[in-house]
SERO-4910 file (N, C-alpha, C, O; in steps of 0.05 Angstrom, whole numbers):
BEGIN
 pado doro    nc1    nc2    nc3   cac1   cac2   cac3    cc1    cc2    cc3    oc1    oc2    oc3
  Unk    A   -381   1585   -133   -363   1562   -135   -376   1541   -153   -395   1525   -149
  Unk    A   -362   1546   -174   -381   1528   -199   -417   1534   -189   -427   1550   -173
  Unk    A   -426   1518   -205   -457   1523   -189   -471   1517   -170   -494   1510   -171
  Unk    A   -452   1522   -143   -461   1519   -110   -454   1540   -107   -436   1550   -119
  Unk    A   -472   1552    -85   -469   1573    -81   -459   1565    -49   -466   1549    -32
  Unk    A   -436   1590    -51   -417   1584    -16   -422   1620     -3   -420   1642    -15
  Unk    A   -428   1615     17   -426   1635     32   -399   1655     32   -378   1644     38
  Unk    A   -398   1684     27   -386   1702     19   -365   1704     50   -341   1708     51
  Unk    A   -382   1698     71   -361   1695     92   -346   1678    102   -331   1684    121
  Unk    A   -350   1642     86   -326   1631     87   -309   1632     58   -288   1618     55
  Unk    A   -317   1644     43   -298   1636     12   -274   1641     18   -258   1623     13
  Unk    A   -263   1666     30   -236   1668     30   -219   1646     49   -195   1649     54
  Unk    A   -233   1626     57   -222   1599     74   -206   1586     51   -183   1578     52
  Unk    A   -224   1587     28   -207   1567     12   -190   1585    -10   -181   1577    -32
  Unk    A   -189   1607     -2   -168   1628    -26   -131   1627     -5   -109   1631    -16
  Unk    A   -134   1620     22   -114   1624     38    -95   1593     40   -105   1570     40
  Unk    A    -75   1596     42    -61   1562     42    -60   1555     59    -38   1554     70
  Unk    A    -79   1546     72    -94   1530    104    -91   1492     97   -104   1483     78
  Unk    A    -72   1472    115    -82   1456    115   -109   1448    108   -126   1463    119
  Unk    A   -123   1421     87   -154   1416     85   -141   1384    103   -120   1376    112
  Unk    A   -170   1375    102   -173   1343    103   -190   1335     86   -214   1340     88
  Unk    A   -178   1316     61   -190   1307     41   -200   1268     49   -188   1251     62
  Unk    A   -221   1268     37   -235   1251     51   -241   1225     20   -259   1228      3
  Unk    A   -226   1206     20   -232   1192      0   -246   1164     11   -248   1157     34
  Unk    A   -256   1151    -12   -267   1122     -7   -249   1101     -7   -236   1103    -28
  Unk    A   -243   1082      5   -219   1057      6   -240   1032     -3   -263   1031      4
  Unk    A   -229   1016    -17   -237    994    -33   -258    977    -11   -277    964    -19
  Unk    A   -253    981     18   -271    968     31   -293    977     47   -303    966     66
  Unk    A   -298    999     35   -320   1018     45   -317   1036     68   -335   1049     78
  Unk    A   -292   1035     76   -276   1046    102   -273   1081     85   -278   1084     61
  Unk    A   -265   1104    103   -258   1132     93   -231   1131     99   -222   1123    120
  Unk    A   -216   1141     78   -201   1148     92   -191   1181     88   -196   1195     69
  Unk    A   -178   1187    108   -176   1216    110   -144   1233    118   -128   1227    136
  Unk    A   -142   1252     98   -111   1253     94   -109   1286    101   -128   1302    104
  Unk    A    -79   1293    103    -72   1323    102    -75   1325     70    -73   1306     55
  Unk    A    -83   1355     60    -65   1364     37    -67   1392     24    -78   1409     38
  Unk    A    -60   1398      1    -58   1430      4    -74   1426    -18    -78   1404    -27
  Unk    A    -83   1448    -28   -106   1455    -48   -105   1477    -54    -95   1495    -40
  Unk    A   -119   1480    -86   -114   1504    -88   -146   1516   -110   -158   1503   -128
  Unk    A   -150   1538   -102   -185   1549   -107   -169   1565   -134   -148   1578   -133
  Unk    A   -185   1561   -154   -190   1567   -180   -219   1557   -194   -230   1535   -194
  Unk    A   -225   1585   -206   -248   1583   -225   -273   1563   -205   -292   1554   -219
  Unk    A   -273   1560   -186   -295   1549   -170   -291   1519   -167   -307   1506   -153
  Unk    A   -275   1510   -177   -263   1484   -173   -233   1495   -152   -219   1515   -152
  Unk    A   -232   1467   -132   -212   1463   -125   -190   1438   -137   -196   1418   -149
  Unk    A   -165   1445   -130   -148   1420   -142   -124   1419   -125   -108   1436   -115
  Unk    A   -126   1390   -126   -111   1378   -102    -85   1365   -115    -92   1363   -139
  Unk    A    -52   1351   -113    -39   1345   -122    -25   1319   -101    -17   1323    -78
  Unk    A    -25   1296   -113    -18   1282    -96      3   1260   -117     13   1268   -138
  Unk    A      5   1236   -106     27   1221   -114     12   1200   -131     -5   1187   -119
  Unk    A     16   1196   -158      3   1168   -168      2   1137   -143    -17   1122   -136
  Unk    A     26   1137   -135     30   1114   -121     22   1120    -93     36   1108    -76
  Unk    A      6   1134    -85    -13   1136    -59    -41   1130    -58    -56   1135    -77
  Unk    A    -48   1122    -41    -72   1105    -40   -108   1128    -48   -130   1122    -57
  Unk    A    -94   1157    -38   -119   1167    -45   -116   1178    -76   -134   1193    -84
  Unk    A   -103   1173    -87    -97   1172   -120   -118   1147   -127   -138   1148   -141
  Unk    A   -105   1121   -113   -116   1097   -129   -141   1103   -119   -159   1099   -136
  Unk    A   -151   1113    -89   -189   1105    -81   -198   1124   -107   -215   1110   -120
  Unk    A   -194   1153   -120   -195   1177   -131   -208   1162   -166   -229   1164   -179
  Unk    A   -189   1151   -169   -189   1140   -189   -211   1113   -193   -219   1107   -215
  Unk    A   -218   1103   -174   -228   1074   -174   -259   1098   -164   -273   1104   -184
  Unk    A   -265   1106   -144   -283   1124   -136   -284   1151   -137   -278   1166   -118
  Unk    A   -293   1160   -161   -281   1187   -157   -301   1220   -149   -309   1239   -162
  Unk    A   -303   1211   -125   -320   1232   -112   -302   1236    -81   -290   1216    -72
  Unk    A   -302   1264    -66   -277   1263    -44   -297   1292    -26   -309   1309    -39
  Unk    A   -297   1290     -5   -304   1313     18   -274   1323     15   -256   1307     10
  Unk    A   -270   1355     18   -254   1366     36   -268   1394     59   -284   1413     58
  Unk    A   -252   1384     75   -251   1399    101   -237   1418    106   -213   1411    110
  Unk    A   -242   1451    108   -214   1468    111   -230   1487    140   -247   1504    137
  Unk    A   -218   1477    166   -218   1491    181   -207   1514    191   -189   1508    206
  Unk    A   -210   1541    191   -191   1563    207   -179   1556    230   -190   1549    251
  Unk    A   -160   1559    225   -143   1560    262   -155   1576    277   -173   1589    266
  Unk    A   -148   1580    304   -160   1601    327   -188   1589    337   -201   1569    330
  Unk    A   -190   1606    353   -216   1604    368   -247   1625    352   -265   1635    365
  Unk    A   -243   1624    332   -267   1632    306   -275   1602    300   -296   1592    307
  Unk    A   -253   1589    284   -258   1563    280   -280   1557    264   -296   1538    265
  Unk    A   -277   1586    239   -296   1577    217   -284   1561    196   -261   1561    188
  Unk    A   -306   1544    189   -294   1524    168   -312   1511    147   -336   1512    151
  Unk    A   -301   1500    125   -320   1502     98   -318   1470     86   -295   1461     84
  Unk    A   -337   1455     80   -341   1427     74   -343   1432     46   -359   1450     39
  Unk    A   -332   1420     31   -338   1420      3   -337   1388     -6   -318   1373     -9
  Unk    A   -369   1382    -11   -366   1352    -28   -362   1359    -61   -370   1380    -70
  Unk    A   -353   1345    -74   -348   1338    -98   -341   1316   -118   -335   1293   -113
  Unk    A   -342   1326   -141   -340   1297   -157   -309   1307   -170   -300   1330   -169
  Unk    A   -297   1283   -182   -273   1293   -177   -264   1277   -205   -270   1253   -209
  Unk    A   -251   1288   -220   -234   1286   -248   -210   1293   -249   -204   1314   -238
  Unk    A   -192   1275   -263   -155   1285   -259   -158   1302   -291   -171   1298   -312
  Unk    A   -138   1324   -282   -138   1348   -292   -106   1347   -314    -83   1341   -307
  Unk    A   -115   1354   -336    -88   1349   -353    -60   1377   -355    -42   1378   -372
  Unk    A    -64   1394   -334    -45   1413   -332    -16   1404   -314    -18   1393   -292
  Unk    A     -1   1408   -320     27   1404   -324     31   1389   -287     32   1410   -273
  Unk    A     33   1369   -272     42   1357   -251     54   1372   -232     50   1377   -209
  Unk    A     66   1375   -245    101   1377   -231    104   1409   -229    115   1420   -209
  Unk    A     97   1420   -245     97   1454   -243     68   1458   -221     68   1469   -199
  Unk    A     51   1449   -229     34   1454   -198     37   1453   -182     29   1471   -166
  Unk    A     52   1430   -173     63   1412   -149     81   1437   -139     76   1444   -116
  Unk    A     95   1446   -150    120   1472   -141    105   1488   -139    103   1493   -115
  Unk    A     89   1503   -153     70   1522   -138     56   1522   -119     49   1544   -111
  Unk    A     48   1501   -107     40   1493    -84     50   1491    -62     38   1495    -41
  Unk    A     80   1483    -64     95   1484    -51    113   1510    -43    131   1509    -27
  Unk    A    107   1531    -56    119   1560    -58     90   1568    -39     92   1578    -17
  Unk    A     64   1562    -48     52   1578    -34     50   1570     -5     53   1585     15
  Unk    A     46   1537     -5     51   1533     27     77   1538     55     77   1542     79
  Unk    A     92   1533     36    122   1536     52    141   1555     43    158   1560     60
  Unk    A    142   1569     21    153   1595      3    178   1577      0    199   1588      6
  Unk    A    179   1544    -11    199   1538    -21    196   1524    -45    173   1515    -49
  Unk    A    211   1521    -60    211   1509    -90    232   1503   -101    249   1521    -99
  Unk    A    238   1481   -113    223   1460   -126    215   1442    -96    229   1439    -75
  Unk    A    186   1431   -105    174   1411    -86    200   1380    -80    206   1374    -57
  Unk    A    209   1370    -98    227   1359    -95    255   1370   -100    264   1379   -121
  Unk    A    269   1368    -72    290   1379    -72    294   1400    -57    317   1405    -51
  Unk    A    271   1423    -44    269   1442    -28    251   1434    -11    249   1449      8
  Unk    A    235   1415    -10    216   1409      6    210   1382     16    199   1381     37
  Unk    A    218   1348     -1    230   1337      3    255   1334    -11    269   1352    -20
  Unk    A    258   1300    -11    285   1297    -14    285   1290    -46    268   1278    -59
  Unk    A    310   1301    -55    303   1305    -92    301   1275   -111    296   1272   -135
  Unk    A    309   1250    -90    316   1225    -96    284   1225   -102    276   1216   -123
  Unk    A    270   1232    -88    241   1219    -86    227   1220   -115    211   1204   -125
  Unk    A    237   1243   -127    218   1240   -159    218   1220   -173    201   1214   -190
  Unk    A    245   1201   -162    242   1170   -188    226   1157   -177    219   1137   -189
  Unk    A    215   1163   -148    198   1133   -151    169   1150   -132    158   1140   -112
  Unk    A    161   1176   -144    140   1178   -140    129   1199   -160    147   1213   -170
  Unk    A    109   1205   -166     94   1220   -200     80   1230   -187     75   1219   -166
  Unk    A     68   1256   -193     49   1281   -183     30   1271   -202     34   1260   -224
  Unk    A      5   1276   -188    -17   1277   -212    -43   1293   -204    -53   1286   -182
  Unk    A    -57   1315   -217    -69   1334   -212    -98   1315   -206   -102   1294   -218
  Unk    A   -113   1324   -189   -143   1321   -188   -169   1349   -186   -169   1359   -163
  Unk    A   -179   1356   -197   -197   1375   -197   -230   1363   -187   -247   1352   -201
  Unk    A   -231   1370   -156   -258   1381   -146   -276   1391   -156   -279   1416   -156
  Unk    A   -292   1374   -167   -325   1399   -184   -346   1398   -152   -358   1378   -144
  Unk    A   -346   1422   -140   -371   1425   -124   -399   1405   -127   -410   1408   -149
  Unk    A   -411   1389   -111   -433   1391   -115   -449   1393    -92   -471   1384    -99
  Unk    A   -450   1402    -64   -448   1408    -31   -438   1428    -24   -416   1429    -33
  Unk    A   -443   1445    -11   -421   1459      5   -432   1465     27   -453   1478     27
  Unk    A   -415   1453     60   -434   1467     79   -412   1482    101   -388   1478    103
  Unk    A   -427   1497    114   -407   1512    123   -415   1516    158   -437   1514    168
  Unk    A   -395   1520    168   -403   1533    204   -381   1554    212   -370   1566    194
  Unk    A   -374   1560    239   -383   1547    264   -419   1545    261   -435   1561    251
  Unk    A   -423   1517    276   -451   1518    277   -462   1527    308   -481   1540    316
  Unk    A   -436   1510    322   -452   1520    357   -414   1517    367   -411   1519    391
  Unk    A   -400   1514    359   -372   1517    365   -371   1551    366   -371   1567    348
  Unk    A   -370   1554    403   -352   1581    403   -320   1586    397   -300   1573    391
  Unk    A   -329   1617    402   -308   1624    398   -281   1612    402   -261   1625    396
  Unk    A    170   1325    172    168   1290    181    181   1274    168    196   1277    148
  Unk    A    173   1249    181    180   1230    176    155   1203    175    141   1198    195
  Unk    A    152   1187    147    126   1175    154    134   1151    180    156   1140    179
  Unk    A    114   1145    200    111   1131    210     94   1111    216     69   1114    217
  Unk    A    107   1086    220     90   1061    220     66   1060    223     51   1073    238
  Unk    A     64   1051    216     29   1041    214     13   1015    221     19    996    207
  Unk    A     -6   1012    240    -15    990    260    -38    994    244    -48   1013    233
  Unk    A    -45    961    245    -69    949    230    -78    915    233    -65    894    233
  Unk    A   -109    922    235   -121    893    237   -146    894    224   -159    914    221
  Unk    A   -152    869    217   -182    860    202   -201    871    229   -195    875    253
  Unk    A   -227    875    212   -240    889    235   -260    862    237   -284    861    230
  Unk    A   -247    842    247   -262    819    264   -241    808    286   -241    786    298
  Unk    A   -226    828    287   -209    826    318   -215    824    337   -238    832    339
  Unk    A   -205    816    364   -215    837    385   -200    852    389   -208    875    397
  Unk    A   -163    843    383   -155    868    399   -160    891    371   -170    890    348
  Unk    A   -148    908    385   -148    942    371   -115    954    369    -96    947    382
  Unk    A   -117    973    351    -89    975    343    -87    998    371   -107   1012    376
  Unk    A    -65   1000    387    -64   1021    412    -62   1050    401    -40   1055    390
  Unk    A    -76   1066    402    -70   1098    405    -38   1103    405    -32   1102    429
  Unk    A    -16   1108    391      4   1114    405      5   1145    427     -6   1167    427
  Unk    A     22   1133    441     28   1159    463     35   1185    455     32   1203    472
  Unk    A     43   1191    433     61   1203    422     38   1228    402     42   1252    395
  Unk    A     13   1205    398     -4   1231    389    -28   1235    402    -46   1248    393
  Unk    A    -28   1223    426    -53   1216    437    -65   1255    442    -86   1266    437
  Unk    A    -44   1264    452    -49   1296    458    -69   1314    426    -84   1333    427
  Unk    A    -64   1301    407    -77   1317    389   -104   1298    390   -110   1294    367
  Unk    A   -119   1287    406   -141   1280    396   -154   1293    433   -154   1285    456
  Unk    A   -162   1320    417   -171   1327    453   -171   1360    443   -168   1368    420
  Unk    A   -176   1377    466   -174   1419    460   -146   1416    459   -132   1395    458
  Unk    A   -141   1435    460   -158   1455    438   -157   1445    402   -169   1459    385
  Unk    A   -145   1424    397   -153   1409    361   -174   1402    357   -183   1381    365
  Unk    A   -190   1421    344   -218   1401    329   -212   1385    308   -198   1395    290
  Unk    A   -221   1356    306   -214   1326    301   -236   1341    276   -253   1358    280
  Unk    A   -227   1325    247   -234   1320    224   -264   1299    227   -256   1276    222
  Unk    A   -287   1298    232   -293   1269    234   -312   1267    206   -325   1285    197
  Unk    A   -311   1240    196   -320   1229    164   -332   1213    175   -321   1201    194
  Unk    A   -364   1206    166   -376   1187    161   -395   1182    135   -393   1201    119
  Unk    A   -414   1161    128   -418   1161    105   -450   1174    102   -463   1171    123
  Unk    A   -462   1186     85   -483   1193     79   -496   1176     65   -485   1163     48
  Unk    A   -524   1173     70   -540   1155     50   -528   1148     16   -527   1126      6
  Unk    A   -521   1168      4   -518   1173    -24   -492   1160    -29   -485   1153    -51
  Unk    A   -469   1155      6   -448   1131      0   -421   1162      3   -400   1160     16
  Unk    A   -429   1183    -11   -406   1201     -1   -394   1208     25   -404   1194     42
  Unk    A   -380   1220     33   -367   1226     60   -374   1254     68   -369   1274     54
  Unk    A   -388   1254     92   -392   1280    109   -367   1282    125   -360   1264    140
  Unk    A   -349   1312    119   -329   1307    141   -327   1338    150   -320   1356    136
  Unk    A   -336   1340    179   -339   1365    193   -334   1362    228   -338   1344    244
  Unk    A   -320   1398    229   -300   1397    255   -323   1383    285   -347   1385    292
  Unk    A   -302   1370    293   -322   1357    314   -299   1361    344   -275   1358    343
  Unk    A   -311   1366    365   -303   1365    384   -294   1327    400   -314   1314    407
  Unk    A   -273   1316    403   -263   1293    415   -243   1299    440   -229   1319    444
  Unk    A   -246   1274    456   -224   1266    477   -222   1237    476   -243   1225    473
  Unk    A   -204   1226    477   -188   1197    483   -197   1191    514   -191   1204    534
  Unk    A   -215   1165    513   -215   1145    536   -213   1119    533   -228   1103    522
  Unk    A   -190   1117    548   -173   1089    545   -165   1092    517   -155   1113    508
  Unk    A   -171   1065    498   -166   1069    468   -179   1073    452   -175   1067    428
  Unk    A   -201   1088    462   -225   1099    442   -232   1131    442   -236   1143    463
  Unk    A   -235   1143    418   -242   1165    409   -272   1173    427   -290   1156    425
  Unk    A   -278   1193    441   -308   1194    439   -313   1225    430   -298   1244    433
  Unk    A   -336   1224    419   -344   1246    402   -376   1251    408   -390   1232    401
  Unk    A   -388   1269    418   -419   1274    426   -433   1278    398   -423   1294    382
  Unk    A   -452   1268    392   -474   1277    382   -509   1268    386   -520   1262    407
  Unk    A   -520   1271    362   -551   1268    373   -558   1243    351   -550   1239    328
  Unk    A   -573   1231    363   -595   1214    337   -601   1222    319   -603   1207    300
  Unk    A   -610   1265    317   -618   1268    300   -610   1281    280   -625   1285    260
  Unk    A   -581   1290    284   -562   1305    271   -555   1284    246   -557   1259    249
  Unk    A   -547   1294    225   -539   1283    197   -520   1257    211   -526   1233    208
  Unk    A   -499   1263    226   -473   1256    242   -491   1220    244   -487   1199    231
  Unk    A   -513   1229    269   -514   1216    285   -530   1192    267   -526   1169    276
  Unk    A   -549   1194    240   -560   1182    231   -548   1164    212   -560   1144    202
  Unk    A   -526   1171    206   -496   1163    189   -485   1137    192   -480   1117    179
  Unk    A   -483   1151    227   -472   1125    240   -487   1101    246   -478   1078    243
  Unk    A   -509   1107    255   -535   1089    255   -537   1073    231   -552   1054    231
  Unk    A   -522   1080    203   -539   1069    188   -509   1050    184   -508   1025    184
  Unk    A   -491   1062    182   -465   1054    171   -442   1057    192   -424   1073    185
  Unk    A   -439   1044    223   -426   1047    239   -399   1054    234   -387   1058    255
  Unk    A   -388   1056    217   -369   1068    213   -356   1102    210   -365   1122    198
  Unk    A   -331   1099    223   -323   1125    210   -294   1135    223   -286   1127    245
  Unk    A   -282   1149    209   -253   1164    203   -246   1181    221   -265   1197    216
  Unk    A   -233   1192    241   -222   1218    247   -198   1224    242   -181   1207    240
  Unk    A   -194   1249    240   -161   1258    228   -164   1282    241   -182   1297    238
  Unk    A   -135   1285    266   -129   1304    276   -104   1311    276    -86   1296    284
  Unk    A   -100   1340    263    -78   1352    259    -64   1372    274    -77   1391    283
  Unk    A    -36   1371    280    -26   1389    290    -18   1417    284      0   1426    269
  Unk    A    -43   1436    307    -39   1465    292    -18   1479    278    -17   1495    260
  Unk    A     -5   1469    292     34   1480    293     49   1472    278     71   1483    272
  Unk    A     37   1442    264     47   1432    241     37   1407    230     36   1384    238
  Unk    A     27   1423    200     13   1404    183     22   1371    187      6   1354    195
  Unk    A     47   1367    180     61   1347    168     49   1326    211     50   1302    209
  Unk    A     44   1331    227     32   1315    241     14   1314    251      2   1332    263
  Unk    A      7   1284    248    -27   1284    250    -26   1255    254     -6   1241    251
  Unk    A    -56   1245    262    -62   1218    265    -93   1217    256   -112   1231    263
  Unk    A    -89   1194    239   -121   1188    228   -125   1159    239   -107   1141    239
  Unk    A   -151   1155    249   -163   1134    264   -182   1121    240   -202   1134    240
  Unk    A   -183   1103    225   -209   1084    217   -207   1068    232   -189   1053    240
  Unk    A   -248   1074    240   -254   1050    267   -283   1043    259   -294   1053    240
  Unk    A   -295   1026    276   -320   1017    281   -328   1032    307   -310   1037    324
  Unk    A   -355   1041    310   -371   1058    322   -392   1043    333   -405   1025    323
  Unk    A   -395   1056    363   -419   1043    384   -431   1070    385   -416   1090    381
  Unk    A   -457   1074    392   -472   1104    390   -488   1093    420   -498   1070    420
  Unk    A   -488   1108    444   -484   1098    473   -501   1119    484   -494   1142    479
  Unk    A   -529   1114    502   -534   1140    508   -530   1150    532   -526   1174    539
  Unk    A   -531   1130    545   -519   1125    582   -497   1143    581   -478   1139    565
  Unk    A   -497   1167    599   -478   1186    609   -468   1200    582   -443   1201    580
  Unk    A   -481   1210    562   -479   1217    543   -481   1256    544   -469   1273    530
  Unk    A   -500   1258    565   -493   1284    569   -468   1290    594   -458   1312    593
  Unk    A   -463   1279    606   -436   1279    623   -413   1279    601   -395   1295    604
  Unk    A   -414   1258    576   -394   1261    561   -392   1294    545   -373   1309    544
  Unk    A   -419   1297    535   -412   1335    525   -410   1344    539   -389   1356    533
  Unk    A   -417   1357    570   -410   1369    585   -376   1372    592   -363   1393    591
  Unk    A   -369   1344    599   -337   1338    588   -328   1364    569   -316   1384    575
  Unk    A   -339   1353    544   -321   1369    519   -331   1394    524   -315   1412    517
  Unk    A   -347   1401    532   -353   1430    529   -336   1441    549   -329   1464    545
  Unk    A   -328   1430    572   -313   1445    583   -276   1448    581   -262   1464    594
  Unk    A   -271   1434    567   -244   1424    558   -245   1441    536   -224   1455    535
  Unk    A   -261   1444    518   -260   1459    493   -260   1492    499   -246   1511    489
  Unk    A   -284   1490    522   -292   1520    528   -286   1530    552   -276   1552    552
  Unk    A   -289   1517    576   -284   1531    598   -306   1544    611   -308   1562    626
  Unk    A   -326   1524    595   -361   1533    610   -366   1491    621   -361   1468    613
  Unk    A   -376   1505    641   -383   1472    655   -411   1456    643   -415   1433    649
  Unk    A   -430   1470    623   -447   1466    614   -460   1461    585   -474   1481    582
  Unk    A   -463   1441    559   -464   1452    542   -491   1466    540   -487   1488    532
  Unk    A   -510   1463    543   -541   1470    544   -538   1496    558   -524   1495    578
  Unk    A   -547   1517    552   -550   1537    558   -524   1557    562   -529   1577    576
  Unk    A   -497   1553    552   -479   1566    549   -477   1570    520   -480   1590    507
  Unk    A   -471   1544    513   -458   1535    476   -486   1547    461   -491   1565    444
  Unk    A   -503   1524    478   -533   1516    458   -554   1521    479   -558   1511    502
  Unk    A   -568   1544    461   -602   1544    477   -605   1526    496   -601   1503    488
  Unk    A   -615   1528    530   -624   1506    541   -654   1491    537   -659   1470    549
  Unk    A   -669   1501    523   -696   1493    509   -686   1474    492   -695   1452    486
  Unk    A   -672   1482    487   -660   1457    453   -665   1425    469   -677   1404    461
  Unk    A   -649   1431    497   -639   1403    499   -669   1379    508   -665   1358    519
  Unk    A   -691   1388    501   -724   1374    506   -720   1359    479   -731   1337    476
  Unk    A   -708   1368    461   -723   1358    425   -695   1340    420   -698   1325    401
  Unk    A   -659   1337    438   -647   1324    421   -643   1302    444   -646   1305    468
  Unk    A   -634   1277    428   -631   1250    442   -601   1247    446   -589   1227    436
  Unk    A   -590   1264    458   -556   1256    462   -543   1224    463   -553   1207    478
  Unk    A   -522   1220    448   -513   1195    450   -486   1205    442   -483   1225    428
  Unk    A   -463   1185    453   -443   1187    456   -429   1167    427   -432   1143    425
  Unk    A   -416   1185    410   -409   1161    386   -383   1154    403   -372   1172    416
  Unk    A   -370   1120    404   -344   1114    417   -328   1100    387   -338   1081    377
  Unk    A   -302   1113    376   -302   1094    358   -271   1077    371   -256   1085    389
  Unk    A   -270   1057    359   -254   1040    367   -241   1030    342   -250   1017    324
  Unk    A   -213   1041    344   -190   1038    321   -191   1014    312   -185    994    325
  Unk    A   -198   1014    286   -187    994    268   -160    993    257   -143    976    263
  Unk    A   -159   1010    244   -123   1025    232   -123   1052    236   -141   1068    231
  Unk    A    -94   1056    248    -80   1077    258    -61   1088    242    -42   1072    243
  Unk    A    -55   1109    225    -39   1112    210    -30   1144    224    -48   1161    226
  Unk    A      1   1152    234      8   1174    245     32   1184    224     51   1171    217
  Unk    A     24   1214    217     54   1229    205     52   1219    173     45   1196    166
  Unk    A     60   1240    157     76   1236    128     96   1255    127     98   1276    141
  Unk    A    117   1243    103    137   1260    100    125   1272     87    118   1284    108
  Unk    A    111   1284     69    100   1301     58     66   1297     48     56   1276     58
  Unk    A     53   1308     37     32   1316     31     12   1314      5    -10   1325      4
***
């Protein structure tokens, strides 16, 4: 894949038309994190979205992007590809339909897939993925219509509410997209196990995991969880993050059994020796903006 080398046993993740989660930068240092379809050529990937959409303008203003392409099922192998990212001068609009033939076997993208009014007031524009990362797992994981959008400055107190309506996809069996930032300022975004309490996301990790040191440094971060059954819904959370260690293994135990149907993570999931060397803490994030559903992609 250009000059990263990807493991022979996830490549065909990104040759199949699998929902990704593309992970861009927003003008205020926030991630944000979207559905979209992609397509693997020559070791670059390329993604097709709308001039007048926001991860066009972050793309353009910042142009480096994580994507995430997880397998469905209970394999739940999946492939991170960071990259630097350049708009690509091959034809818009004929991609855009090929994309749309391969994801849905319908074409033209406007007009068979949305609505054909939409071309006057929205423009395709190609972006091409140059590899420079690629990481891959399971690491210890076993076996529309757009809608409104709730938002506040993040010196609130209140929080925008979870709606009811998607609260079910942030929990098992969906592994949640989660993005945070890496030293270097790019976006780590890999499958993470979550459940909703009250109006906060919680997500297990360690102090000493990439995850956990991320957040420590840059409390922030993104989740985007999609519906297996259908791309087009999903809910992405940008929030601010508390890293908690009190009952922190009660919280993975939690997910491990909701996910798995073992009452334990230590010595089912993960070696029970392991658990002497890691410092469990519970990341809680707390919605800043809630954005649920696109008409399209």
């Amino acid at each position: 894949m250009g000059g990263v080398t990807v493991s022979a046993a996830h490549l065909d993740l990104l040759d199949r038309p699998l929902p990704a989660a593309l992970t861009t930068e927003m003008p205020d240092g926030r991630l944000q994190s979207t559905v979209v379809w992609y397509q693997h050529e020559g070791g670059h990937l390329y993604i097709n979205t709308m001039r007048e959409f926001q991860k066009a303008r972050n793309l353009g203003a910042r142009p480096r992007a994580t994507l995430l392409v997880v397998e469905p099922g209970e394999a739940a192998r999946w492939i991170e590809v960071r990259a630097d990212v350049v708009a690509d001068d091959r034809d818009p609009l004929a991609h855009l339909d090929e994309l749309a033939r391969r994801y849905t076997g319908r074409r033209p993208y406007f007009g068979a897939v949305v609505p054909a009014e939409l071309a006057k007031v929205e423009h395709p524009v190609v972006f091409r993925l140059q590899p420079v990362a690629v990481m891959t797992g399971p690491r210890h994981f076993p076996g529309g219509q757009r809608a409104g959008v709730l938002s506040i400055s993040a010196d609130c107190v209140d929080e925008p509410a979870i709606p009811a309506s998607h609260r079910n996809l942030l929990g098992a069996p969906n592994l949640a997209a989660l993005s945070t930032r890496l030293p270097s300022g790019r976006a780590q975004t890999q499958p993470v196990w979550c459940v909703v309490d009250g109006n906060d996301v919680l997500v297990a990790t360690t102090r000493q995991r990439r995850k956990g040191r991320n957040l420590t440094a840059d409390p922030r971060a993104t989740v985007l969880a999609v519906d297996s059954a259908d791309s087009g819904r999903w809910i992405e959370i940008r929030g601010d993050v508390t890293l908690d260690e009190r009952g922190a293994l009660a919280v993975l135990d939690r997910l491990t059994y909701e996910y798995t149907g073992h009452a334990h993570y230590y010595g089912t999931v993960y070696p029970a020796e392991q658990q002497r060397h890691e410092n469990r803490v519970t990341a809680r994030i707390h919605p800043r903006r809630i954005t649920c559903d696109a008409v399209h992609h």
